[in-house]
C-alpha positions in Angstrom: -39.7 17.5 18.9 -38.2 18.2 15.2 -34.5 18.6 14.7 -33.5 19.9 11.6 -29.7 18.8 9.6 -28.9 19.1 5.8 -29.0 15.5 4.9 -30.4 12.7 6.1 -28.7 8.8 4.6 -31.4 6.2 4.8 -28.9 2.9 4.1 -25.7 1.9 6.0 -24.6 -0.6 3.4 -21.3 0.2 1.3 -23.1 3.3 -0.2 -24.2 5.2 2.4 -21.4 4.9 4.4 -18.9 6.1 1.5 -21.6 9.1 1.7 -21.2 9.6 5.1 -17.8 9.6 4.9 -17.7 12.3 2.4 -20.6 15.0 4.0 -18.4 14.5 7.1 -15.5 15.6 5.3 -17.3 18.7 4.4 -18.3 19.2 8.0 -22.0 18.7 6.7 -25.0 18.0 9.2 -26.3 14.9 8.3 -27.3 11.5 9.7 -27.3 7.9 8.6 -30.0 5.7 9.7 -30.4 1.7 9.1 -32.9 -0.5 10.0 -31.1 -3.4 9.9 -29.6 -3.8 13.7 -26.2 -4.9 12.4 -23.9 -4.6 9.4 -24.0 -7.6 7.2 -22.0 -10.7 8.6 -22.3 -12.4 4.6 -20.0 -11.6 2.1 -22.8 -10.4 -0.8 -20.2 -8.4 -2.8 -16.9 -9.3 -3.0 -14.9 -7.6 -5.7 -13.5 -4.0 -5.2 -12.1 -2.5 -8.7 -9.6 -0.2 -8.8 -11.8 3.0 -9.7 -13.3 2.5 -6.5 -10.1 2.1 -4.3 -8.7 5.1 -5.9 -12.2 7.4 -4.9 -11.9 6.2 -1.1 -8.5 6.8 -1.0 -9.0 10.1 0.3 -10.7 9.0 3.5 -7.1 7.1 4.4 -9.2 3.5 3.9 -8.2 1.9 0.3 -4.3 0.4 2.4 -6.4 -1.0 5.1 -9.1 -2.6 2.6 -5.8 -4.3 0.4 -4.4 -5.2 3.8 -7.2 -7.3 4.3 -8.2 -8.4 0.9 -6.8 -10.9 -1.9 -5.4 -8.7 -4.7 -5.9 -11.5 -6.9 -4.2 -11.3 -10.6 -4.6 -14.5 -12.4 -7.8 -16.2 -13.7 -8.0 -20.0 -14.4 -10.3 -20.1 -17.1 -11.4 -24.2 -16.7 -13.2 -25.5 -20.3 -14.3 -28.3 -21.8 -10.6 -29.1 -23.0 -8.7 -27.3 -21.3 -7.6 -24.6 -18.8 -6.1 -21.4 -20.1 -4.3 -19.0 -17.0 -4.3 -15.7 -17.7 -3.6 -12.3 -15.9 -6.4 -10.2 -15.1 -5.0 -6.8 -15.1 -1.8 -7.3 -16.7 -2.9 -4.6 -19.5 -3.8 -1.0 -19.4 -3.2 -0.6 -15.7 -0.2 1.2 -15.5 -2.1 4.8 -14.8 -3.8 3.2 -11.6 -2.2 3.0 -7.8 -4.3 -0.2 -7.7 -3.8 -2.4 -10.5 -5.7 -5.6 -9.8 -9.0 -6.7 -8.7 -9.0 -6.8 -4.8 -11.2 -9.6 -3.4 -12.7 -8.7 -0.1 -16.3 -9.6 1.6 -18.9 -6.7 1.6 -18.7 -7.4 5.6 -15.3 -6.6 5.8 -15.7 -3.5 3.6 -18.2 -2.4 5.3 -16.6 -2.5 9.1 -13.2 -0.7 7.3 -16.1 2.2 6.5 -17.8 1.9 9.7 -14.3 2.1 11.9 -13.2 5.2 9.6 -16.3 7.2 10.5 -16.5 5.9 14.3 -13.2 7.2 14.3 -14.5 10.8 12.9 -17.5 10.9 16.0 -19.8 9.7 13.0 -22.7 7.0 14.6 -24.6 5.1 12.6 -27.6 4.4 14.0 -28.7 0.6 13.6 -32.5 -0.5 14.1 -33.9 3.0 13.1 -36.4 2.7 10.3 -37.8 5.4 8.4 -41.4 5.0 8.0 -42.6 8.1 6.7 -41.6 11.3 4.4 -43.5 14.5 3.8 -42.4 17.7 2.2 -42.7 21.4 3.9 -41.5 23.8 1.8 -38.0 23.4 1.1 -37.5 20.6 3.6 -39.0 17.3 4.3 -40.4 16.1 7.4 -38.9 12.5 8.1 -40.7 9.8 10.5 -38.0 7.9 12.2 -38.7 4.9 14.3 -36.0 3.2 16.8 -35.5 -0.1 18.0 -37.1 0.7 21.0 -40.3 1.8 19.1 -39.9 5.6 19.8 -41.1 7.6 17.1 -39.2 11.1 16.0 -39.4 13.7 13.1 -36.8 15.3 11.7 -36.5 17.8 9.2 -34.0 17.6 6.5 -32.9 19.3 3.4 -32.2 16.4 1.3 -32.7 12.8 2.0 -30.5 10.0 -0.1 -31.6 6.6 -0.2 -29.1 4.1 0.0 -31.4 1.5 1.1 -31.3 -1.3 -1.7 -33.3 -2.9 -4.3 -36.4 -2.4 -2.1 -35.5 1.2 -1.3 -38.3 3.2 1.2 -36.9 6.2 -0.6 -37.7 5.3 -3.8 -41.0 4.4 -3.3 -41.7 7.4 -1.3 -40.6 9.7 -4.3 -42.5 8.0 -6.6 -39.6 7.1 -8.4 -40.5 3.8 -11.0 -37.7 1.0 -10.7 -38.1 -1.0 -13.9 -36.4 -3.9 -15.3 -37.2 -7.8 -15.3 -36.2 -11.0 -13.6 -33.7 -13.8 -14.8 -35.5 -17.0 -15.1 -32.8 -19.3 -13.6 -31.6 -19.6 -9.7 -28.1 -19.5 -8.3 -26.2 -20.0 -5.6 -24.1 -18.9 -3.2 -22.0 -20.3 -0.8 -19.0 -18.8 1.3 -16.9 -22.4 2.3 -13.2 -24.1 2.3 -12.6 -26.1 -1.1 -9.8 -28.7 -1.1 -7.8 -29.3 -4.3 -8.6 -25.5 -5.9 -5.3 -23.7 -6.5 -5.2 -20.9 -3.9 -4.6 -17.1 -5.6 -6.1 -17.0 -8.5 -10.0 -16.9 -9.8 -11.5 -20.3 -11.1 -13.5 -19.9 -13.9 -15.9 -23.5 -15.6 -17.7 -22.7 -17.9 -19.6 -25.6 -19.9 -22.8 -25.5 -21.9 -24.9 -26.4 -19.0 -24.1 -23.3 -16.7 -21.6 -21.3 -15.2 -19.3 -22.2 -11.9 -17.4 -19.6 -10.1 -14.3 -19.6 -7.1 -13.4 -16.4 -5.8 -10.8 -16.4 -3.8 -12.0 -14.7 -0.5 -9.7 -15.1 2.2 -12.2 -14.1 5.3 -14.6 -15.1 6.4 -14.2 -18.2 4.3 -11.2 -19.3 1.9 -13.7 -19.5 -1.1 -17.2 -17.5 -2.4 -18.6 -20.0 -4.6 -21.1 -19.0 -6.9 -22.9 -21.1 -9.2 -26.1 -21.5 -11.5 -28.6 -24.0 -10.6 -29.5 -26.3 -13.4 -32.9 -26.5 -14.5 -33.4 -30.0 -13.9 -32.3 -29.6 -9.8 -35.5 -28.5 -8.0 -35.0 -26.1 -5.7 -35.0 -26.3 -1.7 -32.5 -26.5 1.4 -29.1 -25.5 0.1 -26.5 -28.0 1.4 -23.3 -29.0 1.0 -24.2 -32.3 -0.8 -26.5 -30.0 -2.9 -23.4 -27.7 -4.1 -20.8 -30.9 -4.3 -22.9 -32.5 -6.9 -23.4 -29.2 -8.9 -19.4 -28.4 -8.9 -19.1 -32.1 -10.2 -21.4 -31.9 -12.8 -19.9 -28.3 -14.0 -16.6 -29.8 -14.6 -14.8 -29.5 -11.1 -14.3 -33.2 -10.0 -11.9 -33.7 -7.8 -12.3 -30.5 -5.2 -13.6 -31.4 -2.0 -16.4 -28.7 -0.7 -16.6 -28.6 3.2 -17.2 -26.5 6.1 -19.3 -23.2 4.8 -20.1 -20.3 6.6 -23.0 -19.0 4.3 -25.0 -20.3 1.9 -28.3 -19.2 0.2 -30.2 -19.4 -3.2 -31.3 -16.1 -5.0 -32.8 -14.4 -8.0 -31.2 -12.3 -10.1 -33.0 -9.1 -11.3 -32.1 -6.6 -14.0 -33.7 -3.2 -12.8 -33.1 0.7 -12.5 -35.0 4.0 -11.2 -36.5 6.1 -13.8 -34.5 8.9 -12.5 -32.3 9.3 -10.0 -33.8 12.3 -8.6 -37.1 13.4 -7.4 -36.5 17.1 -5.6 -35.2 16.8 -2.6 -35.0 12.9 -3.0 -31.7 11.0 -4.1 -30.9 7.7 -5.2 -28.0 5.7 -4.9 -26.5 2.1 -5.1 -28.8 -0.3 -5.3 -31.9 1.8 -4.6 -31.1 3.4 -8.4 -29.9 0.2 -10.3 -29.5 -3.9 -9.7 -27.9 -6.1 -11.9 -26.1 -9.4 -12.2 -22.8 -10.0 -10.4 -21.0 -9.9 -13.9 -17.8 -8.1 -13.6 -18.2 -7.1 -9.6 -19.7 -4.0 -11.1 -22.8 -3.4 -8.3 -21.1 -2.5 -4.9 -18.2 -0.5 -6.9 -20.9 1.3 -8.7 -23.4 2.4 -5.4 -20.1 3.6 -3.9 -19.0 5.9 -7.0 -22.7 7.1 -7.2 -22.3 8.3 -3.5 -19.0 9.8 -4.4 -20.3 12.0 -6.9 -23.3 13.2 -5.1 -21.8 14.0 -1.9 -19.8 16.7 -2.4 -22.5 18.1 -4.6 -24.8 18.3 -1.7 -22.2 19.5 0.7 -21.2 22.5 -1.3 -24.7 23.4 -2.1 -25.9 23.1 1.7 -23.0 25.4 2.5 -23.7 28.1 -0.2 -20.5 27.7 -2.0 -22.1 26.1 -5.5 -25.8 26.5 -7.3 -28.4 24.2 -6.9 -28.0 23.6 -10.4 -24.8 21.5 -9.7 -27.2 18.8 -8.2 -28.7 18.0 -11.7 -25.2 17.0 -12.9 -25.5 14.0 -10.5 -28.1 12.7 -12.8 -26.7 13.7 -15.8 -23.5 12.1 -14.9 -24.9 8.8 -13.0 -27.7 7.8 -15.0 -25.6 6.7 -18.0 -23.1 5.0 -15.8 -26.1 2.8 -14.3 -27.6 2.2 -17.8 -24.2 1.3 -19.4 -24.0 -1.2 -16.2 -26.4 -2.9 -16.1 -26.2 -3.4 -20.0 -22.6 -4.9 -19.9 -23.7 -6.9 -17.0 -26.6 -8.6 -18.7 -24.8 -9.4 -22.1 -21.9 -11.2 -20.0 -24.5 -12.8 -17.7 -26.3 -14.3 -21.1 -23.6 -15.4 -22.8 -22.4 -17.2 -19.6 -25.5 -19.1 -18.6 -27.9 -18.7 -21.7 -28.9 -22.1 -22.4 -30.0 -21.5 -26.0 -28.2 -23.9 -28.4 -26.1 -21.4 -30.2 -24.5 -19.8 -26.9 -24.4 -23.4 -25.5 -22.2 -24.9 -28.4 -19.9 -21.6 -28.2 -19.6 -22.1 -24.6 -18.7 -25.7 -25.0 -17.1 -25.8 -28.2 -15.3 -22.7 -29.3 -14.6 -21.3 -26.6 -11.7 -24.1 -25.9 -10.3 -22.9 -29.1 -11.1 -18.7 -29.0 -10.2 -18.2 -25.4 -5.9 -18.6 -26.0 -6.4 -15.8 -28.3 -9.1 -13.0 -26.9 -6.8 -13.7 -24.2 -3.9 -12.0 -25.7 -2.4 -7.8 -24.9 -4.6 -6.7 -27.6 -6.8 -3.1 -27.8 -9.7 -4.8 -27.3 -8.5 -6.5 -23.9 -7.3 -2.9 -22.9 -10.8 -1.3 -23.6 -13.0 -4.5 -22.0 -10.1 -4.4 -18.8 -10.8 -0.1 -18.9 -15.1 -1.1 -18.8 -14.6 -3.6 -15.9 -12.4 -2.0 -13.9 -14.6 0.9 -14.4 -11.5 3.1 -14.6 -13.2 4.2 -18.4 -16.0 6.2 -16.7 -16.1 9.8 -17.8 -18.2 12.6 -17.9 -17.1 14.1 -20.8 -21.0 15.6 -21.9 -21.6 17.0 -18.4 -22.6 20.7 -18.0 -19.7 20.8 -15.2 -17.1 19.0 -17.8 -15.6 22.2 -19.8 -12.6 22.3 -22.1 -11.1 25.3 -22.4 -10.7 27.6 -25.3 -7.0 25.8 -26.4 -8.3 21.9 -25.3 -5.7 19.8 -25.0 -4.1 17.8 -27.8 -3.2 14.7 -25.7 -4.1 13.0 -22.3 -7.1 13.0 -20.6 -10.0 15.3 -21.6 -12.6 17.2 -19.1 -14.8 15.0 -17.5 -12.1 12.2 -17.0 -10.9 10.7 -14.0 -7.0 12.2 -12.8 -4.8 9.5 -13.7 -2.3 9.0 -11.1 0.3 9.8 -13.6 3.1 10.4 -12.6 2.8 7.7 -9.7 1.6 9.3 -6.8 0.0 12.2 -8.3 -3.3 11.1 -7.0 -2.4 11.0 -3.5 -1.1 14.8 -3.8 -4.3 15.8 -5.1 -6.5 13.5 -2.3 -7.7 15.9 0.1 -11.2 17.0 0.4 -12.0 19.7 -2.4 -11.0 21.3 -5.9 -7.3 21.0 -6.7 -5.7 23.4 -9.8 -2.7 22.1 -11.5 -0.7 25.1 -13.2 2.1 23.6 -15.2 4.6 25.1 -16.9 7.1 27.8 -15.7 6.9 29.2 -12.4 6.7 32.9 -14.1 3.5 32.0 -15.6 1.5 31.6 -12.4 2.4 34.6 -10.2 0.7 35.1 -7.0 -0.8 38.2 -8.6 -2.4 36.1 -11.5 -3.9 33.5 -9.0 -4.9 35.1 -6.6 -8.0 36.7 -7.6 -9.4 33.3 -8.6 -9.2 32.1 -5.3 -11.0 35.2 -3.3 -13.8 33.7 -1.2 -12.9 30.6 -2.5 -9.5 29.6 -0.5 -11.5 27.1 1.5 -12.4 25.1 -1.4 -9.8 25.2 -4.4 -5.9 24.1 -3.4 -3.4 25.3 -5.7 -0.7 23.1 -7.2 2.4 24.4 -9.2 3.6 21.1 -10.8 6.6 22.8 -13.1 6.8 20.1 -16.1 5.6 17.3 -13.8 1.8 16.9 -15.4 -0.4 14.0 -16.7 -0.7 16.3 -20.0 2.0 17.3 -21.8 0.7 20.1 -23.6 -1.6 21.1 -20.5 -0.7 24.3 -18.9 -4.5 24.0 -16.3 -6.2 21.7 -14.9 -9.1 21.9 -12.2 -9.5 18.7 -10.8 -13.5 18.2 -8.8 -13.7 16.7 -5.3 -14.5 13.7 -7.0 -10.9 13.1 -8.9 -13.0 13.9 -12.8 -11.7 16.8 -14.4 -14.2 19.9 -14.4 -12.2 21.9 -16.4 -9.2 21.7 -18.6 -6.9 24.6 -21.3 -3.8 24.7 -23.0 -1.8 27.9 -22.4 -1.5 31.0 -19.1 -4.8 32.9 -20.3 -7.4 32.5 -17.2 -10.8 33.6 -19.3 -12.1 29.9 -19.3 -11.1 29.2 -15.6 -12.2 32.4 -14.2 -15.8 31.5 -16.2 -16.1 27.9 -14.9 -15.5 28.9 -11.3 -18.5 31.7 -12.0 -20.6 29.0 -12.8 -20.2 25.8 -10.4 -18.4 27.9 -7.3 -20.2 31.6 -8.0 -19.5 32.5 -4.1 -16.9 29.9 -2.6 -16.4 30.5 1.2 -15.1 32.6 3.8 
């Protein structure tokens, strides 16, 4: 028997379930499928920026995730001479509701998901395994097998791999996945550490490697990550194993004891060719892997679902062109790339053992650190990169400035910045939002209106008076996604009226 649904997620990881989250949102037919029989019980990721708690804020989940997480703020940066304390976030945060690095386990962010679609009727259904896909016409036939062994086929519109580095997906589309391998090993351990300060990041970095404390909280006090050196062969990961390494790394005197987790692993440096292949997405992992540099992976997979979701919903519904799909390419692709580039050149410089990057490891930095430390622009613009709270579509097709752009503020393919404080969570609900600032006389029903015919399902209207991000910014059409699709000076609707043509030609009824 075939059943038939819009989309189908292949992946239950962080990804996939912030998809699932948004198609049910937009009351699309989909399902989520997982081979695996359980979420993951590790930690794997553990950083969540602030970008990231401010897309998911919309589903009602970013409090509960800062409940349970460490919104750690200070890094103790341990060199050869000395240890420099310094604030992560202390600089260019003041536009964000989240202004810190929250430090949570991947298994805790993925049961605050998994509860917040349970709680919506969504199941995600564990030990299913897709093991073949085919396309008819304008759908694809999908082979699903369950834990049981039963085999079923469903059709589906579009099908979104969210499966990871290995993705089924991927390989079914044809879609290469290119890149190359670091040469060293590393390790990871989840554990209690006596004698590290609690609240804070512990950084040692010498010219032999790189040592890492993140301050976890559940389901250990401590993620400990740390390169192998070259001279260690490799083997059983143990607790005497890891003691020996945080000694010779510069951290004698902390006592390593009771872990939950450990395990050795590869780093790879890889991402699709495309992110799309017809009726075949990509996402998270199964589009781009990197190094943990900057807690840049699960953040990213989880913003890639963000922006695709909606784009699928609205298409499957016949409110927006299939054209609007390509924009998730457009818009993603450079993201990944720009990624997994920053990701690399910190990962080098942090565990490259070639002389020159080993003496300014062990030598200069001592001496530079106090002052790349300091509030200066290019703190502000490296804290904007890694809290990916920089990302912008500015050159997307769905990214238009009006005729009278704005002199100030945020341009068209930005993210909203939650100024004034709390803007953001006015403008959270699922769909577009216009902003109309200005005098009330400017924006009469009459005026309005007409805009919103057959669209009043998808566009909510906000009269903000003088209260506005921009102050020279009369409109402002903010996507599902919190980017800005469209942005004018001045009362004349030309430019609006033209950008809803385009990306919502029919709306809703």
């Amino acid at each position: 028997m075939t059943a038939s649904l819009d989309v189908l997620v292949v992946g239950a990881g962080p990804t996939g379930l912030a998809l699932a989250a948004q198609l049910c949102d937009y009351g699309t037919g989909f399902r989520i499928v997982d081979r695996s029989l359980d979420r993951v019980r590790e930690s794997r990721a553990l950083g969540i920026q602030p970008r990231t708690l401010e897309a998911l804020a919309g589903f009602g989940v970013s409090e509960r995730l800062v409940d349970r997480g460490n919104p750690a703020m200070r890094l103790r940066l341990h060199l050869t001479r000395r240890t420099v304390s310094v604030r992560l976030f202390d600089i260019g945060a003041r536009d964000t509701p989240y202004p810190f690095l929250l430090f949570l386990s991947q298994a805790e962010t993925e049961h605050v998901l998994g509860e917040h679609l349970a709680g919506r009727d969504v199941t995600v259904e564990r030990g299913t395994e897709l093991i073949g896909l085919e396309r008819r016409g304008p759908h694809v036939a999908c082979r699903l097998r369950g834990r049981d062994g039963t085999e079923e086929t469903v059709t589906a519109r579009y099908v979104v791999g969210c499966d990871g580095a290995h993705s089924t997906v991927r390989a079914r589309a044809g879609i290469g996945f290119e890149g190359y391998a670091y040469p060293r090993t590393y390790l990871l351990a989840d554990l209690e550490v006596d004698g590290l300060e609690p609240g804070a990041v512990h950084s040692y970095l010498t010219g032999g490697g790189m040592l890492f404390f993140f301050p976890l909280g559940s389901p250990a006090s401590w993620r400990m990550l740390a390169m192998r050196p070259s001279d260690v062969p490799g083997g059983e990961v143990t607790v005497p194993l890891l003691q020996g390494i945080a000694d010779r790394y510069g951290a004698q005197g902390l006592l390593l004891r009771d872990p939950v987790w450990m395990t050795e692993f590869r780093l790879h440096n890889r991402g699709a060719a495309r992110y799309r292949s017809g009726p075949f997405f990509l996402a998270g992992d199964a589009a781009h892997i990197h190094s943990p540099a900057g807690a840049q992976g699960m953040n990213t997979g989880i913003q890639d679902a963000l922006n695709l979701g909606w784009k699928i919903a609205l298409v499957c519904r016949g409110a927006a062109p299939e054209e609007l799909l390509e924009t998730y390419g457009t818009e993603r692709v450079p993201v990944g790339h720009d990624v997994r580039r920053f990701t690399d050149r910190a990962f080098v410089i942090g565990t490259s053992s070639h002389p020159v990057l080993r003496f300014a490891r062990e030598r200069l930095l001592p001496w530079l650190a106090p002052l790349a430390l300091r509030p200066t622009a290019p703190r502000r613009r490296i804290f904007r990169t890694v809290s990916e709270l920089g990302i912008h579509y500015r050159r997307s097709p769905a990214s238009t400035k009006g005729t009278r752009p704005p002199r100030h503020g945020p341009r068209a393919g930005d993210r909203l910045p939650d100024l004034p404080r709390g803007l953001q969570a006015r403008l959270a609900a699922p769909g577009w939002h216009l902003t109309l600032t200005g005098p009330p006389h400017l924006w009469p029903d009459r005026r309005i209106a007409p805009l919103l015919e057959g669209r009043t399902e998808l566009i909510t209207v906000h009269r903000l008076g003088d209260l506005s991000p921009w102050p020279d910014v009369a409109q402002g059409l903010v996507r599902p996604d919190g980017h800005l699709g469209y942005v004018a000076r001045g009362a004349e609707l030309a430019g609006l009226r033209a950008y809803l043509a385009r990306w919502l030609p029919t709306g809703t009824t």
